[in-house]
C-alpha positions as CSV (number, residue, x, y, z in Angstrom):
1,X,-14.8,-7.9,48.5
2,X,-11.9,-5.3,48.7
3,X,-10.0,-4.5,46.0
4,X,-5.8,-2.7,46.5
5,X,-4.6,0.2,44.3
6,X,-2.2,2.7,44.9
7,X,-1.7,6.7,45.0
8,X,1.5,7.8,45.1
9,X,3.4,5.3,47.6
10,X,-0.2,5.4,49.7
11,X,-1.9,1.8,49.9
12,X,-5.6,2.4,49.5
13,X,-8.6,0.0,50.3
14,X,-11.3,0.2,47.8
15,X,-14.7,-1.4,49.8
16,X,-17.6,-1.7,47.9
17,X,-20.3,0.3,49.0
18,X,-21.4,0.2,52.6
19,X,-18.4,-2.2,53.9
20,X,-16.6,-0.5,56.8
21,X,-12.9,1.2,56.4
22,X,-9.8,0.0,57.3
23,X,-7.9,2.5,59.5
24,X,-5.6,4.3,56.9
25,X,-2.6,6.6,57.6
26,X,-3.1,10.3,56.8
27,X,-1.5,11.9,54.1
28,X,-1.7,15.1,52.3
29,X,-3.1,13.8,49.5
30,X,-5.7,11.7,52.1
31,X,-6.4,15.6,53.4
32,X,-6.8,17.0,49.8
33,X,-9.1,13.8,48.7
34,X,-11.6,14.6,52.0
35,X,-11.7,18.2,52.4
36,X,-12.4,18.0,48.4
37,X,-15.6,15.8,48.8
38,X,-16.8,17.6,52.0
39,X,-16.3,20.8,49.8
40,X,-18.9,19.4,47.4
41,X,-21.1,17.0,49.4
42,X,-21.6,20.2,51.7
43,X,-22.6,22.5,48.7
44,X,-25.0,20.1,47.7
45,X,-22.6,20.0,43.9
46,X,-23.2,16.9,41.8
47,X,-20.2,15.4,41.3
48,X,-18.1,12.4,41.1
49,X,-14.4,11.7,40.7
50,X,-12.4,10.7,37.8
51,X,-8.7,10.1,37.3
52,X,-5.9,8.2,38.8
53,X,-8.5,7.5,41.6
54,X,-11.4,6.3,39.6
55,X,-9.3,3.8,37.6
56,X,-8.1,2.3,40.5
57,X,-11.9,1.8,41.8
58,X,-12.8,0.5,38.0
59,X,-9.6,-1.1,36.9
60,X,-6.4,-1.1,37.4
61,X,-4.2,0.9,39.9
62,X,-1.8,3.6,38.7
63,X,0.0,6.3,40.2
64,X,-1.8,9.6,40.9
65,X,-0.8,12.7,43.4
66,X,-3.9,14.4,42.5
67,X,-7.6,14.7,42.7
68,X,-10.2,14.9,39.8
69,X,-13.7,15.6,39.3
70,X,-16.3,16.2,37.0
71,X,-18.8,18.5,38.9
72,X,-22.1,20.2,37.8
73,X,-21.6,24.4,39.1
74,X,-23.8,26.9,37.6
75,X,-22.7,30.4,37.3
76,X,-25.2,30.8,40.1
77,X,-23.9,27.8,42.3
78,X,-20.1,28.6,41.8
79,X,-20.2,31.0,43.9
80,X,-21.5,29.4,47.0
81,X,-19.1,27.3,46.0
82,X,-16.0,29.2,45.8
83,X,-16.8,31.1,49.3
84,X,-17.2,27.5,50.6
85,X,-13.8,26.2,48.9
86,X,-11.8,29.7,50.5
87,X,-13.6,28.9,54.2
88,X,-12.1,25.1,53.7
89,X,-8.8,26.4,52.6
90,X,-8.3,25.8,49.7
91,X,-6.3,28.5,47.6
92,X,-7.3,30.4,44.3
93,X,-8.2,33.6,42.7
94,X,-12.0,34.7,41.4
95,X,-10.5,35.8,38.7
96,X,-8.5,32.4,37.6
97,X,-11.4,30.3,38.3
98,X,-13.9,32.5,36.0
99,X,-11.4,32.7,33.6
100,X,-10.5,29.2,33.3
101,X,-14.0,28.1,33.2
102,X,-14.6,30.7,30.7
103,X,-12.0,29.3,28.4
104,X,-11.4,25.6,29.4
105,X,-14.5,24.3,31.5
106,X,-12.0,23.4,34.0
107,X,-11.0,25.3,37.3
108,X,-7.9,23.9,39.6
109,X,-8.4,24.2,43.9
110,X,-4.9,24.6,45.5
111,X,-4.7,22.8,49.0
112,X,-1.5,22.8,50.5
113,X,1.0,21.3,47.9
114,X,-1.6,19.4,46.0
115,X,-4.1,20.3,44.0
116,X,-7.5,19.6,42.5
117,X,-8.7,19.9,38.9
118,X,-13.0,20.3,38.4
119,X,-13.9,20.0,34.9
120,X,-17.8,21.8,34.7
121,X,-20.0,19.3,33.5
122,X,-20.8,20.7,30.0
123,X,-22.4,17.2,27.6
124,X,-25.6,15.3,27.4
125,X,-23.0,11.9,28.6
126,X,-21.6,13.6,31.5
127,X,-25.4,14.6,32.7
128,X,-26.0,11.2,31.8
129,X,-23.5,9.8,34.1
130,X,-24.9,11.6,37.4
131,X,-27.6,9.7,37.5
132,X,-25.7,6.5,37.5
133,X,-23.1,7.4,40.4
134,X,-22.0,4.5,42.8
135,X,-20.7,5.1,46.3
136,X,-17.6,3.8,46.9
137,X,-15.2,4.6,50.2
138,X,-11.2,4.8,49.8
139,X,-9.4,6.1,52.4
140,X,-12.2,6.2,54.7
141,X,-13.5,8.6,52.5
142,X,-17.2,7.8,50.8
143,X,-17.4,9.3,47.8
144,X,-19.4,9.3,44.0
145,X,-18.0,7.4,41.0
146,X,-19.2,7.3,37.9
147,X,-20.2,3.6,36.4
148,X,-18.0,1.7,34.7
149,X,-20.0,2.5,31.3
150,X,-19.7,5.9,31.5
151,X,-15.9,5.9,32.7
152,X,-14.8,4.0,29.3
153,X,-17.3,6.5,27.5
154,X,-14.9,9.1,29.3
155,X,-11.5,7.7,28.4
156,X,-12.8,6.8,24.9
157,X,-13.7,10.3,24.2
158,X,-10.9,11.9,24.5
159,X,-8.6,9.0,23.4
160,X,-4.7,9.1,24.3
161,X,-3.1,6.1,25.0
162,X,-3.1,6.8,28.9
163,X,-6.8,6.9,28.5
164,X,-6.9,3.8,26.4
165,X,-5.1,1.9,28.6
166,X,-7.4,3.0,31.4
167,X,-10.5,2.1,29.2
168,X,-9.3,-1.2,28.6
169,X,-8.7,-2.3,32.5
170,X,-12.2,-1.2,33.3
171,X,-13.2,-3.8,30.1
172,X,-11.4,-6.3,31.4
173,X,-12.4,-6.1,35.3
174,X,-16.0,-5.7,34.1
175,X,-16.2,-7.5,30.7
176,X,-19.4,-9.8,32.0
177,X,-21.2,-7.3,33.6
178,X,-21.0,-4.4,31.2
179,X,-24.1,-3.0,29.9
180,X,-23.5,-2.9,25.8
181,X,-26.6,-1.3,25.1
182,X,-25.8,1.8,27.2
183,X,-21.9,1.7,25.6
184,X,-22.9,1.5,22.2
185,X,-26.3,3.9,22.4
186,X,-23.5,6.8,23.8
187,X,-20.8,5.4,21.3
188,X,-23.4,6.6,18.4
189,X,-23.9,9.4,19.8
190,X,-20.1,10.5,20.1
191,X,-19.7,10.0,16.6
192,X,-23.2,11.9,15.8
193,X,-21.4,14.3,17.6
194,X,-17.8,14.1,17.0
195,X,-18.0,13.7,13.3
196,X,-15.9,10.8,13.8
197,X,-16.7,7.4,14.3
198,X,-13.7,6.4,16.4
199,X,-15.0,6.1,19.8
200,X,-17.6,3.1,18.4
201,X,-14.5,1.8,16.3
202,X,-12.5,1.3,19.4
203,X,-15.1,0.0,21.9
204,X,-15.9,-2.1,18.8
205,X,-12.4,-3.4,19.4
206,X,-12.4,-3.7,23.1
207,X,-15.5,-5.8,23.0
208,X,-13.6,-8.1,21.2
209,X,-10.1,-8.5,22.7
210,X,-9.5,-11.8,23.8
């Protein structure tokens, strides 16, 4: 089965697993999405993409121009990482990268125009989530995903309404083949968490939409 969704004005074709790609056209953001995921596949960093990109695998499509990943890096692994991420050409500084991690567990790759954002990995869900990584290729490009489960878990978390929405196309695409169990145990434990019980609240109400 093949699925369409769109980034930017770019057509991609999601195919499930081990289905051959169709011949795509390059693009910068095509560049940015593969030298990316070479980056990490050839550092060995666990990883798998979220964003615009990821919605379009699990849901619905909607329009991104960049890249985004959650990715596990280890003061010890980041900078392997880093000195692999300058030979690919990517741009930064040291000193913004440590920084940023330091302060917002996040760290942004320059690559030509475009760019791509790397949140470090720092929650029991998100190591959770590694383990349950499909494969799926888009534009040519095979690459991890996180499951459906732990994508809603994602959006839910931190809760605007883009994130909503996105939660509740991955609900709808997958609504029969959803594992509650999983959603609800990781629901508790947001709110054990959180303090706050409105990530169970609103997967309570997604379960029940019509």
């Amino acid at each position: 089965r093949q699925d369409s969704c769109t980034t930017g004005a770019l057509p991609i074709t999601v195919h499930s697993r081990s289905r051959s790609p169709s011949p795509v056209p390059d693009s910068e953001f095509r560049a940015l999405y593969a030298q990316l995921v070479t980056l990490l596949e050839h550092t060995r960093t666990p990883y798998f993409i979220i964003g615009g990109l990821a919605t379009g695998v699990l849901g619905e499509p909607r329009l991104t121009h960049d890249v985004d990943a959650i990715v596990s890096v280890t003061q010890t692994t980041l900078v392997p990482l880093l000195g692999a991420a300058q030979e690919a050409a990517f741009t930064f500084t040291h000193e913004t990268v440590t920084g940023d991690l330091r302060e917002r567990g996040t760290f942004r790759l320059g690559f030509r125009q475009s760019w791509a954002d790397l949140i470090a990995a720092s929650t029991d869900l998100e190591r959770s989530a590694f383990t349950r990584v499909a494969r799926y290729t888009i534009l040519g490009i095979e690459a991890n995903y996180p499951s459906p489960e732990d994508f809603i878990l994602l959006k839910l978390i931190p809760g605007r309404p883009k994130d909503l929405l996105d939660a509740e196309a991955v609900v709808a695409r997958h609504a029969d083949n959803l594992d509650r169990d999983y959603l609800d145990q990781w629901a508790r434990w947001s709110a054990d968490h959180m303090e706050d019980f409105r990530v169970p609240n609103t997967l309570k109400r997604l379960h029940t939409r019509p």
